[in-house]
N, C-alpha and C positions, 0 to 999 in steps of 0.2 A: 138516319141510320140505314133504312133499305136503299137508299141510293149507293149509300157508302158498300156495304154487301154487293150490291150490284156489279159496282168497279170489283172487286176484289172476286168475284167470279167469272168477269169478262176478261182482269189480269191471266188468273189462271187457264181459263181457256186460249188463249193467246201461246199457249206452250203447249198446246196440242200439235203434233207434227204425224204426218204421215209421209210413208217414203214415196218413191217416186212411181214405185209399178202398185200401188195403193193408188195414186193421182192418177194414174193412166187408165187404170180403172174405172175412177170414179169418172170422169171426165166420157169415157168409152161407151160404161153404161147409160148415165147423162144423153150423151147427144142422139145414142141409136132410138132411147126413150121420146125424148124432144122431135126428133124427123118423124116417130110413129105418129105425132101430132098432138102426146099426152104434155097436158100446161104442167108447168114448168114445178110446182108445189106438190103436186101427185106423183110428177117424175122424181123427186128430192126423197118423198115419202116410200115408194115400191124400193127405191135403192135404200134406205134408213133398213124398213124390212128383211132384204136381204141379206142384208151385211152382217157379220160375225164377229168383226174390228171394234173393239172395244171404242178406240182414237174414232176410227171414220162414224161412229155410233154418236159420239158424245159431240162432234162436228157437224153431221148431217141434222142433229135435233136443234143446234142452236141457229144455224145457218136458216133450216124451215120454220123456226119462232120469229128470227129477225128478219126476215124475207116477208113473212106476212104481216110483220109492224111496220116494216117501212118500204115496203114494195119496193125493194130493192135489192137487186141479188149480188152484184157487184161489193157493195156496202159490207151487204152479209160476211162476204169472202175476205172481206177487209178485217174481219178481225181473227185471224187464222196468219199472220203474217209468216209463222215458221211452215205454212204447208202450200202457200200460193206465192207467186210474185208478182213483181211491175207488168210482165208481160200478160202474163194470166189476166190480171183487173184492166189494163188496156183494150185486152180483147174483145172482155163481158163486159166494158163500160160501152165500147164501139157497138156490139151487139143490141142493148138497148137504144141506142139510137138509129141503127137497120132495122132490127128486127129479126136478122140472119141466128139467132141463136146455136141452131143444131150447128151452122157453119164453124161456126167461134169456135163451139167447143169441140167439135173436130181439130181447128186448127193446134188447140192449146194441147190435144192431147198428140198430134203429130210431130210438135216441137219438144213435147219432155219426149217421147220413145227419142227422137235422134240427139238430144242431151244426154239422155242415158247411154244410150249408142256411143258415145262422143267420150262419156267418162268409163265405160269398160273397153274403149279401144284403149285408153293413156293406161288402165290398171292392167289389162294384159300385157301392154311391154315390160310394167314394171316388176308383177309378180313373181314370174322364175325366177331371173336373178334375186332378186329379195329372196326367197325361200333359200337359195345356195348359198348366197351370204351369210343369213342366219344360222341354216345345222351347220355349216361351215365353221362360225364363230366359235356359236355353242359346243364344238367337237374339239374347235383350238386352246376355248378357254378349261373344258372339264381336263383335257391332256396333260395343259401347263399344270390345275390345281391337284389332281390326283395319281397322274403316271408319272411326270416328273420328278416329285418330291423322292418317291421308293426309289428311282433308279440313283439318284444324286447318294439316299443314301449305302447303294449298293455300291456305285465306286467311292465312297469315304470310307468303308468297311473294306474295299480292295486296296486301298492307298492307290486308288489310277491318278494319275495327272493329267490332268482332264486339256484338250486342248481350248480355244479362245471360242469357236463358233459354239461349244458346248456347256462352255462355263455361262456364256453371255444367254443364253438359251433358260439356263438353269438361274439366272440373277434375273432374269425377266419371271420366271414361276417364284421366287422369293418376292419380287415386292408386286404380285398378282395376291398370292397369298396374305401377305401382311396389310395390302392397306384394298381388299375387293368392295368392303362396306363402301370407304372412302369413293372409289371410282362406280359404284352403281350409286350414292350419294350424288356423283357432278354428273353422272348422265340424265339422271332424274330431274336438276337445275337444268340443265341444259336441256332439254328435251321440254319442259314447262317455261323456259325461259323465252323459246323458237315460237312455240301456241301463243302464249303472254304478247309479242313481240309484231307475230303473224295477227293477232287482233287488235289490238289495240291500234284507237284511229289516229294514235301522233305518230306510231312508228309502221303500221302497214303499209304507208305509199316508199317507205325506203325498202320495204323486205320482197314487196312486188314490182320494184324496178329492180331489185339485185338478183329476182328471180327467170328472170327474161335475160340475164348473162351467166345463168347456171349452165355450168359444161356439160356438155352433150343433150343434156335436158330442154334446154330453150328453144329450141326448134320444135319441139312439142308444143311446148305451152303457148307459143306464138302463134303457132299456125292452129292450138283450140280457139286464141282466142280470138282469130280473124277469122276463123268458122262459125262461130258465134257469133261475132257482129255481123255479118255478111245476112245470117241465117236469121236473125233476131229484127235486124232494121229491114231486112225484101221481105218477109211474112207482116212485119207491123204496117208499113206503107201498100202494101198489097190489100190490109185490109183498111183500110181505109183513114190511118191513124197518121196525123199531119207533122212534119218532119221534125220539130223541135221535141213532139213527146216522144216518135222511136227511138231519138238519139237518148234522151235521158233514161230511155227505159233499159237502151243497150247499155249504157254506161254502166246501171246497175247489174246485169243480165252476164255481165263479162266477170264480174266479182273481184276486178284489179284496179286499185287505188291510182294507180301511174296512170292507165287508159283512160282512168274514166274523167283525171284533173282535166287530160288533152281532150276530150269530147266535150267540157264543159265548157271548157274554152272555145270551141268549133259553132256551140250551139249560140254561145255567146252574140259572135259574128253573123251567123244563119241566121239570126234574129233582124240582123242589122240590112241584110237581104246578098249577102257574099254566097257564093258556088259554094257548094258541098266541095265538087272535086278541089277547086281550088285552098280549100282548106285542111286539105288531106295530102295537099304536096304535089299535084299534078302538073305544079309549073317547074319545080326541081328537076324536069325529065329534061330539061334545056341546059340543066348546068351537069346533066350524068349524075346526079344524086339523088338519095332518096330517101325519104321522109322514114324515120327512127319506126314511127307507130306504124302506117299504113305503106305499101307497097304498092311500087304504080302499076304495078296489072291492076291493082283494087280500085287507085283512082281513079283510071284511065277508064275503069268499066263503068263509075259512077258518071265519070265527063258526058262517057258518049248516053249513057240514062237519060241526065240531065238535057241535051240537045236531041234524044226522039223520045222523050215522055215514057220510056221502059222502063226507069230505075227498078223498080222494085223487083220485075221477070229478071232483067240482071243481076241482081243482086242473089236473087234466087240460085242462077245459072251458077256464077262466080261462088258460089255456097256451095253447091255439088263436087266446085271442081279441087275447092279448098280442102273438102270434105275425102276426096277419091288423096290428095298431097297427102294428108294427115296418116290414112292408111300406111302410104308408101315408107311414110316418114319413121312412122312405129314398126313396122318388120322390118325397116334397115337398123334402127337402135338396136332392138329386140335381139336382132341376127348378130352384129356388131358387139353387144356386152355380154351374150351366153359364154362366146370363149376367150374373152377377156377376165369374166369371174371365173371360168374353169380352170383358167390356167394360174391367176392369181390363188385361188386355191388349192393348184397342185405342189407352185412353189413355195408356201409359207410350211403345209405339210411336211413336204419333201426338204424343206432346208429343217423343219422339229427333226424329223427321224435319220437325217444325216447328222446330226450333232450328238444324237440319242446313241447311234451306230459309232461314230471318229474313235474312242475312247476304244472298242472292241478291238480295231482294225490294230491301234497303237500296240493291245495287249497281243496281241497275236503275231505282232513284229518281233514284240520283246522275246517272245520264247522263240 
């Protein structure tokens, strides 16, 4: 019976999550504690003490109960799966075998800042326009529902003869009105259908290959996610972590079903004793083609690693430069759909309140 209770509090704990500048934190506090030379149990404890965080509270006590049962901190970290990952326990497992600790956790906490970095460069190109979309919508659809109807029934009480762009105007606000349950009903389907579709492990590797051909989008999400391997496999090999686990750990670390099939297949071969670069396409540079996943600057950088023993400073380097593209890439979008929406929503407006105006202009002819 207590063992049974035991699972069933270690389940729960396991849905402990903390966000990312929480992790950056903890990790922050951690190592500057660890370099002052305090063991690893007392540095766990003075952070437990400070902390306000309910989550990093009820984490840090079971982390230092299961650290001192099984001398093992890595382990510990293991059952926290929604607030660590593959890279994280790669690092602190390498760690107990150096002994570099304070290193480690420097490193892990330098990789989430430029992951969060990485995920509010892609959310700033997308939020303005999102905002202008939205009050946008919201100003077309309360118009259709509530200013339309009065005016429709102002010229039925005129007897105007309403011309074509204004009747069709006005038959778009009748069946907004009649069936809006109905279409906030399919957007809700649809919108739970996309999450459903997006998780689930038979249909994710089709929604994350159809995502990498989303217009104008894909050169985003391509170029994070070769920022991220770049970034994930020259920090894991750098610290010491041998080729077969950076790539499994990248594979997870990229969070795309489509990449990670083509890395496991890569590792496959790596196993078997094949080039990296050669498996990533760097022989395709003889027929002018090029490899779907990776791109031959990226191979061409691991070739020449692979023949002076650099990879990983490469990989490093090829990561900055990836990282300086990504920039470039999101204030061209960014610059490119501000007046693309501005204008799409000057003309959906501007054709309501022409159609709203036609019927005046008509009456005014008549007299």
């Amino acid at each position: 019976m207590e063992n049974f209770i035991e699972k069933i509090k270690i389940s729960l704990k396991k849905n402990i999550k903390i966000n990312s500048k929480e992790k950056i934190s903890f990790f922050e506090q951690l190592s500057n504690l660890i370099n002052s030379w305090i063991p690893l149990s007392n540095s766990l404890k003075i952070i437990l003490y400070q902390t306000k965080n309910k989550n990093v509270s009820q984490m840090l006590t079971t982390i230092i109960e299961n650290t001192n049962k099984w001398g093992n901190f890595e382990t510990s970290m293991r059952l926290f799966p929604w607030s660590f990952n593959e890279f994280d326990f790669a690092i602190i497992e390498m760690w107990e075998i150096t002994g570099k600790l304070g290193y480690s956790l420097e490193t892990i906490k330098i990789k989430e800042e430029k992951n969060q970095e990485l995920k509010s460069k892609i959310i700033s190109a997308l939020i303005y326009p999102s905002i202008i979309i939205f009050l946008a919508t919201s100003m077309i659809i309360a118009f259709m529902l509530y200013v339309i109807p009065k005016i429709e029934k102002m010229y039925k009480d005129a007897r105007v003869n309403l011309p074509s762009l204004t009747q069709y105007i006005i038959d778009i606000s009748n069946f907004l009105q009649k069936n809006l349950i109905l279409l906030i009903g399919l957007f809700l389907i649809v919108f739970v259908g996309i999450k459903i579709f997006k998780k689930s492990k038979k249909t994710k590797l089709y929604y994350d290959k159809w995502i990498l051909y989303f217009p104008i989008f894909w050169k985003i999400i391509k170029k994070k996610i070769l920022t991220l391997f770049s970034s994930t496999l020259g920090t894991l090999l750098e610290n010491g972590i041998i080729i077969n686990k950076s790539l499994t750990v990248c594979g997870n670390a990229l969070e795309n079903e489509y990449y990670k099939k083509e890395i496991e297949k890569i590792i496959e071969w790596v196993s078997l004793g094949k080039d990296l670069s050669t498996l990533m396409g760097i022989e395709m540079i003889k027929t002018k083609k090029e490899n779907p996943f990776f791109p031959i600057e990226l191979s061409s950088i691991v070739k020449i690693g692979e023949q002076t023993g650099n990879l990983s400073w490469l990989l490093v380097k090829i990561w900055i430069k990836f990282d300086k593209e990504l920039d470039i890439v999101v204030k061209n979008i960014q610059t490119a759909i501000e007046p693309v929406v501005i204008i799409w929503v000057g003309l959906v407006i501007g054709t309501i309140i022409l159609a709203i105006m036609l019927p005046f202009f008509n009456m005014v002819n008549v007299i």
